[in-house]
C-alpha positions, 0 to 999 in steps of 0.5 A, spaced: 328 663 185 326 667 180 326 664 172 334 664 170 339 658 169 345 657 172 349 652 170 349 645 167 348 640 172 346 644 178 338 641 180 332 642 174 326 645 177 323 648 172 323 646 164 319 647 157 318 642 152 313 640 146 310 633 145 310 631 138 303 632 134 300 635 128 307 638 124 310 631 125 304 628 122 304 633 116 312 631 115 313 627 108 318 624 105 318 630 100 318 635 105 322 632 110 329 634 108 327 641 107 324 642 114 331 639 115 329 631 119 333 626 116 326 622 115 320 622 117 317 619 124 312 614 127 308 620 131 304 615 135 310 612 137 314 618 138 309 621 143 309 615 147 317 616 148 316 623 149 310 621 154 315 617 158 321 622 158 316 627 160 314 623 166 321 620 168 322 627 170 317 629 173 318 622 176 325 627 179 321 632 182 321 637 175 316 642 173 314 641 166 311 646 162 309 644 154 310 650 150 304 648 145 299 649 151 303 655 154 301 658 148 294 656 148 294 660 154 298 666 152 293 667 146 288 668 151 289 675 151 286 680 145 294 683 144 297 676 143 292 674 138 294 681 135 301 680 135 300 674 132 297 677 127 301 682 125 308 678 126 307 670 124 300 671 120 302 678 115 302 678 108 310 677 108 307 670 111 301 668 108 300 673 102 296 679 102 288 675 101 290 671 107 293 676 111 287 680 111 281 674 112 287 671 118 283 675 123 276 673 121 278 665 120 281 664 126 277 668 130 272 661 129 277 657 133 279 657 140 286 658 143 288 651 143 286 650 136 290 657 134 296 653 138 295 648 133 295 651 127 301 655 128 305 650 130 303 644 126 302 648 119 296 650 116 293 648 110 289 649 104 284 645 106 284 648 114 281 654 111 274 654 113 272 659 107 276 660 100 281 666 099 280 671 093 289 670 093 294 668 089 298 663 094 291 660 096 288 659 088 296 656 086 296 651 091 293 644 091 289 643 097 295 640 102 300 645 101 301 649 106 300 656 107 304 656 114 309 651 114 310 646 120 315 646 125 318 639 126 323 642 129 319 645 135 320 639 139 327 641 140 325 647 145 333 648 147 334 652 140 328 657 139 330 660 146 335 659 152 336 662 158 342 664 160 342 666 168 337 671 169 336 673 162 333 669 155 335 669 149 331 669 142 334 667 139 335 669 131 335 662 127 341 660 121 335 656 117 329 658 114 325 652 116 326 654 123 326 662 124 318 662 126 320 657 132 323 663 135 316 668 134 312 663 137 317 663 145 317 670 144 310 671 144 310 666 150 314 670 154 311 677 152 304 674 153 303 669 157 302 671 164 307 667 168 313 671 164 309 677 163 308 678 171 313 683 174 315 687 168 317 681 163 323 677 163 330 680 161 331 679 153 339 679 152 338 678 145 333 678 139 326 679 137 321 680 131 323 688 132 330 688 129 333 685 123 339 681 125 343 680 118 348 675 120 347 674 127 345 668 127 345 663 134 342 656 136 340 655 144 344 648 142 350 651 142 349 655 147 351 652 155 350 655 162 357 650 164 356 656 171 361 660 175 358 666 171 362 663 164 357 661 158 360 656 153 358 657 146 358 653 140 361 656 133 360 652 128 353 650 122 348 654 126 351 660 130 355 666 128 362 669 131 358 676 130 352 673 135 357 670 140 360 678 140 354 681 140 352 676 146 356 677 150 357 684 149 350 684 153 351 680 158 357 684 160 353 691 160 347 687 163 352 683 169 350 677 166 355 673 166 363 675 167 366 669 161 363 667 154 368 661 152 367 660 144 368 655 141 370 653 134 366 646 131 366 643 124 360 646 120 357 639 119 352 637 120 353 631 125 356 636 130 351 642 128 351 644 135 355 644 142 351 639 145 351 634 139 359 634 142 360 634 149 355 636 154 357 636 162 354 630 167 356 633 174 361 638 177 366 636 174 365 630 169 362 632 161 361 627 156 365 628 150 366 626 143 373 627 143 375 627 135 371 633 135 373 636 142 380 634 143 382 639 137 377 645 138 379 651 138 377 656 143 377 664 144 375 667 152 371 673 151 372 678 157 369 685 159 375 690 158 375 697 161 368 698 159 363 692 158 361 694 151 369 693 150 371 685 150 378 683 149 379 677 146 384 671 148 385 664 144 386 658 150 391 653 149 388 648 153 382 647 148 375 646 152 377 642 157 384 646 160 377 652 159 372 649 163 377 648 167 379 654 168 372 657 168 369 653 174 377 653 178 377 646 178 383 642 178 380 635 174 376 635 169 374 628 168 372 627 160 368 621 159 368 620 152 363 616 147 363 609 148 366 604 143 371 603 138 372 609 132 365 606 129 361 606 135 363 611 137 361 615 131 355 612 130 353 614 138 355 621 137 350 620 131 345 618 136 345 624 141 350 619 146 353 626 148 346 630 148 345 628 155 341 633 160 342 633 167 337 633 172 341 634 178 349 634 179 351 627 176 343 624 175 342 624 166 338 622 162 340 619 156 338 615 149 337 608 151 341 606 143 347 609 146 349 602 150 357 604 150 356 612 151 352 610 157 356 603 160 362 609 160 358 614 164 355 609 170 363 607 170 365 613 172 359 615 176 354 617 174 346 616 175 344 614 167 336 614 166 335 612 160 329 612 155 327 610 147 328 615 143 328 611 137 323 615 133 324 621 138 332 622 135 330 622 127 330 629 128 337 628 130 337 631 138 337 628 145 334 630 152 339 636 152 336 638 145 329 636 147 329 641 153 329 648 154 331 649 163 326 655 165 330 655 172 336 651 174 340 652 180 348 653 181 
């Protein structure tokens, strides 16, 4: 099977990730906030959970790639370190004096530090030689010239694949737009995406200014039968859902996009943060969200540019539903009474990743969520995420599914 992602819990052969490093040790109290974590991370502990996340699924027969060394890889290529160049390392970036030396300074470094330095942020203090500039002559030496992508860790957002096609996805915060420039010059360079022709791009790209388009992988599930559900709500825009959808109608990527109207909080700044599916017919649920959700089915018209747009009564279950013709739906919601289960929701009990039909891995923290979860069934793997969560994301959160079957 090809790359594409085809449902939710169907069996997880291929996945990307990225382990914890240089741009969380470079995350302060001062910074944290804008860079949009609720506090800064023990970084030796945090690889350590990351470490064993990786492990447990490779334990299941996963494939897993980590998105830093893909990067390395793909830089390997002279054209890749010019679009790098050009597109994350340009004046409009780093200022006119550094823009101009960034090819003499990096040319010194090998692929795998360049992958570093991107991700990780880049310093006064990392330049090798000074810079006749005015951004790098107004700055103390550990001010960053390239802002750190704490955030990169959570690999499901940047991009997403949805069926045969991956979406680059245009970020609402500024802190995390240049994550997406970095998976796109994975998927444009880096040999295993570039074979064949390159991958189908439904949405996004450095090349178009996106206005008010604005979407978040984490908002975005594959829930299967050629339906895509989509989370409305901090982070993703109505006029991104139309526009996706509109794509993959043109394409014949899929036949239903569900929108769905979420809170702009937030403790809910994404789909998955609410409710993500468990196996066939079981998704786990923080209902004072879910249960009054309103959602929007968007269908192709005479033409797959037209769509026509109809507002559901049976909310996301009586959708879901209807979308995978099931005819139960089990909801099991988030554990404990009212405060437990706000704070398990907090801590990502709904951001759970399925690596095969009703087999989960979840954050050990989450006790009731999960005690629910084996009642009704399902396998739950869990591991520390105590360290991992600050950043406010799950398994569902941290991985980003390259091939996954019906």
């Amino acid at each position: 099977m090809a790359f594409g992602v085809h449902s939710e819990v169907g069996r997880l052969k291929r996945v990307m990730v990225h382990r914890p490093g240089l741009e969380h040790r470079r995350l302060t109290p001062s910074n944290a906030e804008d860079l949009l974590f609720d506090d800064v991370i023990w970084v030796d502990r945090a690889e350590q959970e990351h470490d064993a996340f990786v492990a447990l699924m490779r334990q299941r027969g996963v494939e897993v790639f980590e998105a830093e060394t893909l990067l390395a890889e793909a830089l390997e290529r002279p054209e890749a370190k010019r679009w790098v160049l050009d597109n994350i390392l340009n004046e409009r970036m780093v200022g006119t004096a550094a823009a101009r030396r960034a090819e003499d300074q990096l040319g010194q470094l090998s692929t795998t530090e360049w992958a570093d330095l991107l991700i990780g942020g880049i310093t006064k203090a990392d330049i090798r030689e000074e810079i006749d500039g005015l951004l790098y002559q107004a700055v103390d030496p550990g001010s960053m010239l390239l802002p750190p992508l704490p955030n990169f860790i959570f690999q499901r957002d940047p991009s997403c694949w949805v069926y045969g096609g991956v979406t680059l996805n245009p970020m609402a915060k500024p802190a995390r737009k240049p994550e997406t420039m970095i998976v796109e010059a994975i998927y444009t360079f880096h040999p295993m995406f570039a074979a064949d022709g390159g991958v189908k791009v439904w949405i996004g790209g450095v090349g178009t200014d996106w206005g008010r388009v604005t979407i978040e992988g984490g908002d975005v599930e594959i829930i299967g039968n050629g339906a895509v559900m989509i989370g409305m709500g901090e982070r993703t825009s109505p006029q991104a859902v139309s526009l996706l959808a509109r794509r993959l109608f043109e394409g014949g990527g899929a036949r239903l996009v569900l929108a769905v109207r979420l809170p702009p909080s937030r403790s809910y700044m994404h789909l998955d943060t609410v409710m993500t599916m468990v196996d066939r017919d079981k998704i786990t649920a923080y209902r004072a969200v879910v249960d009054g959700a309103r959602v929007w089915a968007i269908r192709p018209g005479d033409s797959p540019s037209d769509l026509v747009i109809e507002e559901q009564t049976g909310g996301i279950v009586g959708a879901i539903k209807g979308a995978l013709d099931l005819d139960d739906l089990q909801v099991i919601p988030t554990g404990g009474d009212e405060f437990a289960a706000a704070r398990e929701q907090w801590d990502d009990g709904n951001n759970v990743v399925a690596l095969e039909p009703g087999v989960v891995v979840a954050y050990e923290r989450n006790t009731f969520t999960i005690a629910r979860m084996r009642q009704a069934g399902v396998e739950v793997l869990e591991i520390a995420g105590f360290e991992l969560g600050k950043g406010r994301g799950g398994g569902h959160c941290m991985t980003c599914p390259l091939e996954r079957e019906p």
